[in-house]
N, C-alpha and C positions, 0 to 999 in steps of 0.2 A: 220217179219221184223219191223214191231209198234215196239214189244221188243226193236230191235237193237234201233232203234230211241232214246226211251226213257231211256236204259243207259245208250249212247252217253252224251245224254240230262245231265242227274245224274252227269256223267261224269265232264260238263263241269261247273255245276253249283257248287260241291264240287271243284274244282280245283280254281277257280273263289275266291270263299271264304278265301280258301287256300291262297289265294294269297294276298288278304286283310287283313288277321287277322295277315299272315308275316310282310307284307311291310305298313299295313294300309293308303294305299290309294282307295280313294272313288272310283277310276275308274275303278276298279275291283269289289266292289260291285254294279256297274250297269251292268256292263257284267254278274255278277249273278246273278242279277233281271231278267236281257232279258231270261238268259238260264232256272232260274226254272218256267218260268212264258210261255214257250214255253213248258216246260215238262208238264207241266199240259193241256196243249195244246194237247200233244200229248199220254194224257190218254184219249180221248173221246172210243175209240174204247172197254177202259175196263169201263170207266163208264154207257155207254149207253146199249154196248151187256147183261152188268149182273145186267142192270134197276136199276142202283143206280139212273140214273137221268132220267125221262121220256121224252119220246122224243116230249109233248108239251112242259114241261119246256126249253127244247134245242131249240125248235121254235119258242117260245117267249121271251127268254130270250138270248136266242142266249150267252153261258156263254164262248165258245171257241172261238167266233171273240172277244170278253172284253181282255182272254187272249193273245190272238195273238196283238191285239194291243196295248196289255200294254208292251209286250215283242217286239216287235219293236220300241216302243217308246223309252224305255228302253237302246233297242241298241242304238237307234242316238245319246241318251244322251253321251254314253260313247264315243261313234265315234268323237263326240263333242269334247269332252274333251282331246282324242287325239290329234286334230285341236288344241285345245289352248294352248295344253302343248307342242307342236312344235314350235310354235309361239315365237318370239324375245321376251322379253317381253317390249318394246315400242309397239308392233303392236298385242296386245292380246286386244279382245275383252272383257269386261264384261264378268265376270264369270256367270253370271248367267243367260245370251244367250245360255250358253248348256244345260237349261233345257227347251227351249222352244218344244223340241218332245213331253214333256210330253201332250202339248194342243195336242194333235192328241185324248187322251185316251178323253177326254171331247167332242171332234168332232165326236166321234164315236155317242155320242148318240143321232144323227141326224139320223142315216143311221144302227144301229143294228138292227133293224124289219126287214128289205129289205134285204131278202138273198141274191141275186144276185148281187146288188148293193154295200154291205160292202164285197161281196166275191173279187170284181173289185177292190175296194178301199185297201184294205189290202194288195191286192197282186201288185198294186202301192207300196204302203209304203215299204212291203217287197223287192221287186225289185231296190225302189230305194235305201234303205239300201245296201243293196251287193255292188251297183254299189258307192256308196259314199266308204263305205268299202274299194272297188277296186282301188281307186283313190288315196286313203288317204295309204293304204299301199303300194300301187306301187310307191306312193313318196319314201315313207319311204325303200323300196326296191332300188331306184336307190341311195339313199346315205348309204346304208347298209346291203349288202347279207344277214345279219342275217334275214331278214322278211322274204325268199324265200320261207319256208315250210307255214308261215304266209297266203303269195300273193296264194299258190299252194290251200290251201282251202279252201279261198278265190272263188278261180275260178271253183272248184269240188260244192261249192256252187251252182255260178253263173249256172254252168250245171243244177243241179238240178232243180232247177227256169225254165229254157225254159223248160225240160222236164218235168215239172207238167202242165205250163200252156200250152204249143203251140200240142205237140201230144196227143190229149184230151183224147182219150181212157186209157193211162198209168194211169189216176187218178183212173180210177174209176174199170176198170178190171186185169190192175199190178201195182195197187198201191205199190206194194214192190220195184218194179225198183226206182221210186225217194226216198222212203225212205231210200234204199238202197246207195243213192248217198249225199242225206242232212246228214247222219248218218255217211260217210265219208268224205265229208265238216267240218261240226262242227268238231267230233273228232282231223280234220289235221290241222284244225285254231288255236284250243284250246293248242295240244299239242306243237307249234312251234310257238303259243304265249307265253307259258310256259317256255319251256326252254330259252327263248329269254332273258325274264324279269330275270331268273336266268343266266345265260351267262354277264347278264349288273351289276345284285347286287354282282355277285363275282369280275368281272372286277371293282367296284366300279365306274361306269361313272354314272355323273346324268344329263349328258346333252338327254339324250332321252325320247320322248315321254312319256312310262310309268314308268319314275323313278322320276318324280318330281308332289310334290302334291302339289293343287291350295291351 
């Protein structure tokens, strides 16, 4: 199930790009940052089992909580940037308020020796992602059905999330179950993000979130 995960992952980061190098807006290459910076994330299980990386180096150096927090940081930005480009624009914030997630990756190196401690903290961050996520397209959902498959992986997401942290056991003896469920999150975000931003550049409308660049 890793597998599934990680061509999910591929998946969403080639699409991502795709979508930038069309429309060349930046807010699409920060959803590609989060997504291949989460994929790498989710190679620990081939780097570690076939000792590319020793498992002092992974305990001292702790290289998959670096990416996981660079890859949620990464999300907020973009999340951000949706927020702005919603926004009237009398009532838009400074643009450059939607990179303050990035200070998360610099706060980490307080707390990356403490496994326990950045394991709590990450999955803070993570959590609260979705739930910003959630809010930010469930707007976006009540003034246009088109986010519905958007909001729906969204929420396949959010499952995913209670079930890795709250049934403790799924982590560590069916780890496949939430992989199984984040690897159908991503995919159903990705793809019903996708056809979205396409559905709005054939309609030609620019009044939405992601068709106007700052």
């Amino acid at each position: 199930m890793s597998v599934a995960l990680n061509l999910v992952l591929l998946y969403a980061f080639m699409q991502f790009i795709l979508l930038y190098r069309k429309h060349g807006q930046q807010l699409f290459l920060w959803y590609g940052l989060s997504a291949v910076f989460y994929l790498l994330t989710t190679f620990d299980w081939f780097l570690a089992d076939n000792g590319i990386i020793s498992s002092d180096f992974i305990d001292n150096v702790n290289p998959f909580g670096w990416t996981r927090v660079a890859g949620v940081s990464f999300l907020l930005v973009a999340l951000g940037i949706e927020n702005w480009l919603d926004r009237p624009q009398l009532l838009r914030f400074p643009f450059i308020f939607t990179l303050i997630p990035i200070l998360l990756i610099v706060s980490f190196i307080f707390i990356f020796e403490t496994t326990y401690l950045n394991e709590i903290i990450l999955g803070i961050y993570e959590g609260g992602a979705i739930l910003v996520a959630m809010l930010l397209f469930g707007f976006f959902l009540s003034k246009d059905g088109k986010y519905l498959v958007v909001v729906a992986g969204l929420s396949i997401l959010l499952l995913g999330f209670i079930v890795y942290w709250f049934p403790g056991e799924v982590v560590t003896t069916n780890s496949w179950i939430w992989k199984l469920i984040l690897a159908s999150g991503v995919g159903t975000f990705v793809y019903g993000y996708a056809i979205f931003v396409a559905a709005e550049a054939g309609s030609g409308n620019d009044q939405q979130p992601a068709a106007v660049e700052p």
